[in-house]
SELUMGU-546152 format. One record per residue (C-alpha): residue number from 0; residue in one letter; x, y, z. Coordinates in pm, whole numbers, plus 50000, padded with zeros to 5 digits. Each point is the difference from the previous one (the first is absolute). Example, Ala and Ser with C-alpha at 12.3 -4.5 7.8 and 13.67 -1.06 7.14 Angstrom:
<pts>
<num: 0; residu: a; xx: 51230; yy: 49550; zz: 50780>
<num: 1; residu: s; xx: 50137; yy: 50344; zz: 49934>
</pts>
This chain:
<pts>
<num: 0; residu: x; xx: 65571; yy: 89783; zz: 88701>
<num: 1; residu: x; xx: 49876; yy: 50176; zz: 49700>
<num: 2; residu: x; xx: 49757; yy: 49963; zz: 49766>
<num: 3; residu: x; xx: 49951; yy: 50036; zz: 49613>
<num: 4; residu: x; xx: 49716; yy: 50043; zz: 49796>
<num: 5; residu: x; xx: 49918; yy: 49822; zz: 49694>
<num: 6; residu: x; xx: 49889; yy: 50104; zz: 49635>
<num: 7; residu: x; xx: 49675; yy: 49804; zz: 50052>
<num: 8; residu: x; xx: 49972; yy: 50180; zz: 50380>
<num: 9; residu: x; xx: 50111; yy: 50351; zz: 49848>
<num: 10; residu: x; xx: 49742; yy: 49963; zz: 49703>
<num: 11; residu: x; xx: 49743; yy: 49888; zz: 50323>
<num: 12; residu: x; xx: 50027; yy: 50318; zz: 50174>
<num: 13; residu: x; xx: 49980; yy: 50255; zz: 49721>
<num: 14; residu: x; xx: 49660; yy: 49828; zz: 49917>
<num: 15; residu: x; xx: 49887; yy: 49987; zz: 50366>
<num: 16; residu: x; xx: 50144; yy: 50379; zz: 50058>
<num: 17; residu: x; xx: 49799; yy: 50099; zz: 49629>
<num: 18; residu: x; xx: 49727; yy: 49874; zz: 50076>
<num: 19; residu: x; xx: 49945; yy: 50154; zz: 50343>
<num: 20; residu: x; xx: 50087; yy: 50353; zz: 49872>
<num: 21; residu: x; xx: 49725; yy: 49968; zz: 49800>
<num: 22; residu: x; xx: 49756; yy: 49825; zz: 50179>
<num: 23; residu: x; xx: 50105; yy: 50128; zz: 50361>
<num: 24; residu: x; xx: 50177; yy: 50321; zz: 49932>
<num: 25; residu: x; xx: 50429; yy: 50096; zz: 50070>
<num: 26; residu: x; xx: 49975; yy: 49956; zz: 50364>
<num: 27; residu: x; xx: 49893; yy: 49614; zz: 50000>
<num: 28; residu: x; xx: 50224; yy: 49941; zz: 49715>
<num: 29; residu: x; xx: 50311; yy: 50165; zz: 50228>
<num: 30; residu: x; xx: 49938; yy: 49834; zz: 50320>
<num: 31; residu: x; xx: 49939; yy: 49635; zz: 49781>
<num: 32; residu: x; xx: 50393; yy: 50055; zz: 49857>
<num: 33; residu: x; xx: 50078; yy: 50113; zz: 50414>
<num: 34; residu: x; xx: 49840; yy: 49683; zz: 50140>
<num: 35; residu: x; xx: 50152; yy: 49760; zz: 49739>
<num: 36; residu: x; xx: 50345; yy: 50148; zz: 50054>
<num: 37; residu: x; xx: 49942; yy: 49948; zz: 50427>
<num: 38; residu: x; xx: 49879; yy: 49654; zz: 49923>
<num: 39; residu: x; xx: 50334; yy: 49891; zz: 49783>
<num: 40; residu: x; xx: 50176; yy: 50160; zz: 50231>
<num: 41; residu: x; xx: 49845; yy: 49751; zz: 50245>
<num: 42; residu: x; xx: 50074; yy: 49684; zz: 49813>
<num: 43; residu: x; xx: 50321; yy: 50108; zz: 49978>
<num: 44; residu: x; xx: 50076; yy: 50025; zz: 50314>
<num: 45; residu: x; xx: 49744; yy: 49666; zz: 50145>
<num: 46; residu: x; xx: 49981; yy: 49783; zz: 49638>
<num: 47; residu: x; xx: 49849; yy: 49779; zz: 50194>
<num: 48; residu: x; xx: 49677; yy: 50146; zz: 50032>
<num: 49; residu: x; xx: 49652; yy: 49916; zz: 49829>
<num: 50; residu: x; xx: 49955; yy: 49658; zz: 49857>
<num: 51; residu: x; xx: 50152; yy: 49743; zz: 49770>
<num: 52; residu: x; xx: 49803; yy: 50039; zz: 49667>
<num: 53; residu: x; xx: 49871; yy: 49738; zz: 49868>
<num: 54; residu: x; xx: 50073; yy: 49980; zz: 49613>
<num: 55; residu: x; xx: 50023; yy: 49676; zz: 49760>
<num: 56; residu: x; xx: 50335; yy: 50124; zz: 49867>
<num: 57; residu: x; xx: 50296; yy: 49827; zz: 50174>
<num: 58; residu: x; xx: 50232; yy: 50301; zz: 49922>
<num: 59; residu: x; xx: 49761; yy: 50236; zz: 50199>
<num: 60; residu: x; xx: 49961; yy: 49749; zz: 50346>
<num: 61; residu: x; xx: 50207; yy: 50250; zz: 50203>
<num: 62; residu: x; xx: 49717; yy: 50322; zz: 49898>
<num: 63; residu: x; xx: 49867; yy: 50149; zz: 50282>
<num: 64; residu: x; xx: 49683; yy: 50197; zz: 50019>
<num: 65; residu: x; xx: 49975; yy: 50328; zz: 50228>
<num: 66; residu: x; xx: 49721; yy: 50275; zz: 50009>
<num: 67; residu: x; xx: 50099; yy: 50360; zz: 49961>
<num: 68; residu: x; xx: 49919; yy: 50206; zz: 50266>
<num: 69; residu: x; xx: 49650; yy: 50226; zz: 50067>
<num: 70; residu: x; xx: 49836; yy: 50166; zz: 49806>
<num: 71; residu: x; xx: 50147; yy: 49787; zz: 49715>
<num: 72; residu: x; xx: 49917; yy: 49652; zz: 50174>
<num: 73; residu: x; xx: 49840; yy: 49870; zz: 49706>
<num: 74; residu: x; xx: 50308; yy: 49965; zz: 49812>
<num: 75; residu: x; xx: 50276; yy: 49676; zz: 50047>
<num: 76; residu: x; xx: 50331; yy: 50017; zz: 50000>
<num: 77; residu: x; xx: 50169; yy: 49695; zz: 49799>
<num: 78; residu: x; xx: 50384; yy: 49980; zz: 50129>
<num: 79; residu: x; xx: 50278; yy: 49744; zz: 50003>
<num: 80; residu: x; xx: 50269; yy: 50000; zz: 50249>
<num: 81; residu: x; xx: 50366; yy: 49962; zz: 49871>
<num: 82; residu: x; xx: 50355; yy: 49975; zz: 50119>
<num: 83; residu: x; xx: 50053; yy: 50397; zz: 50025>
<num: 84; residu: x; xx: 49638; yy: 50101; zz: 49943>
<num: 85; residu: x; xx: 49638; yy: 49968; zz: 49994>
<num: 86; residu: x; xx: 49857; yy: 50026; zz: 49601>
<num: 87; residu: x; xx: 49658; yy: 50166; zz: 49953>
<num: 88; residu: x; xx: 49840; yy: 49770; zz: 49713>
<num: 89; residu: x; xx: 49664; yy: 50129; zz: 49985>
<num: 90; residu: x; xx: 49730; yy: 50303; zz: 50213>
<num: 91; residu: x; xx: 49714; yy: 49882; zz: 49897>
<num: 92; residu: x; xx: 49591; yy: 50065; zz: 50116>
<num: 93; residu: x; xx: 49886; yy: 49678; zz: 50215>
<num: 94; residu: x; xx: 49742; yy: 49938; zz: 49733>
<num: 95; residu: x; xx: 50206; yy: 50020; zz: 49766>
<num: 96; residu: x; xx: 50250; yy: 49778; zz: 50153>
<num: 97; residu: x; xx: 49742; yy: 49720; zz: 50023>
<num: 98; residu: x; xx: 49915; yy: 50064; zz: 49619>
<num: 99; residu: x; xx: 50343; yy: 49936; zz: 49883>
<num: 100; residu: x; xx: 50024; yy: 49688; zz: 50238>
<num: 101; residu: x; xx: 50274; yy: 50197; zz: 50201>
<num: 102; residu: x; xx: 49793; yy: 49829; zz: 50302>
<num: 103; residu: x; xx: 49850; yy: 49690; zz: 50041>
</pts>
């Protein structure tokens, strides 16, 4: 299976990847894009994995929620599993997550 990322995701992971080059420095911003590519790569292949989401939105009942891998454990993984693929909706920061009501 493969995966895709979306517009929302892609806009996700330039801010994430921005703000640790300038905060942590290159190398943390590198391995951040490194891990996050390992961890869709894992969905993709087990899109089973992490837990059902739970979000008010009956469109979004099938969202699952996955943590990307060390040292960028903070940040959540927001993915949908299709027919041919698994979609990457959102990368967001576990607080952050909980601020926009991602989790409940």
């Amino acid at each position: 299976m493969r995966y895709v990322i979306r517009t929302e995701a892609d806009r996700d992971l330039d801010e994430i990847a921005g703000y640790l080059l300038e905060h942590a420095g290159l190398e943390m911003s590198l391995r951040f894009f490194t891990q996050t590519d390992k961890t869709f790569s894992l969905l993709a292949n087990q899109p089973g994995m992490g837990w059902q989401c739970k979000l008010e939105l009956p469109d979004l009942k099938r969202v699952r929620v996955f943590p990307v891998g060390s040292p960028s454990e903070k940040y959540l993984v927001f993915y949908q599993r299709t027919v041919k693929r698994i979609e990457i909706i959102r990368v967001l920061h576990g607080f952050q997550a909980m601020k926009e009501r991602f989790l409940s």
